[in-house]
C-alpha positions, 0 to 999 in steps of 0.5 A: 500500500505504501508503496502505490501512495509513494508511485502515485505521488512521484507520478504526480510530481513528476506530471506537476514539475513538466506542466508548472516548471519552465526553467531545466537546467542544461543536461549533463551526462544525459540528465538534465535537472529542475531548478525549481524542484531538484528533479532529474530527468533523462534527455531524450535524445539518449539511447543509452546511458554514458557509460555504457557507450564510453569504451573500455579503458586501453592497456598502457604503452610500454615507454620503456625501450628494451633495446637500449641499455638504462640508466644506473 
């Protein structure tokens, strides 16, 4: 029960801040916030989350040459 309450008032706050909120503010990381109400929502030109389409991280270069002689 507690839980219905608690998705009907997130359903109506969210139906409230989309008609009576007209200032976002500018998106990052495929979200954009109100600034009336602190509400994030996701853009919708996004298809999927950033990182999901950031790729995996490289192996380091080696910089070390083997070939010449280190220092001591």
């Amino acid at each position: 029960m507690a839980e219905q309450i608690k998705s009907s008032l997130s359903t109506i706050g969210r139906v409230w801040c989309k008609a009576m909120h007209n200032r976002p503010m500018w998106p990052i990381h495929g979200e954009y916030e109100c600034s009336t109400c602190l509400r994030r929502y996701r853009v919708p030109w996004e298809a999927q989350p950033v990182a999901e389409r950031l790729e995996p991280a490289r192996q380091p270069v080696n910089t070390v040459r083997r070939d010449m002689p280190q220092a001591a």
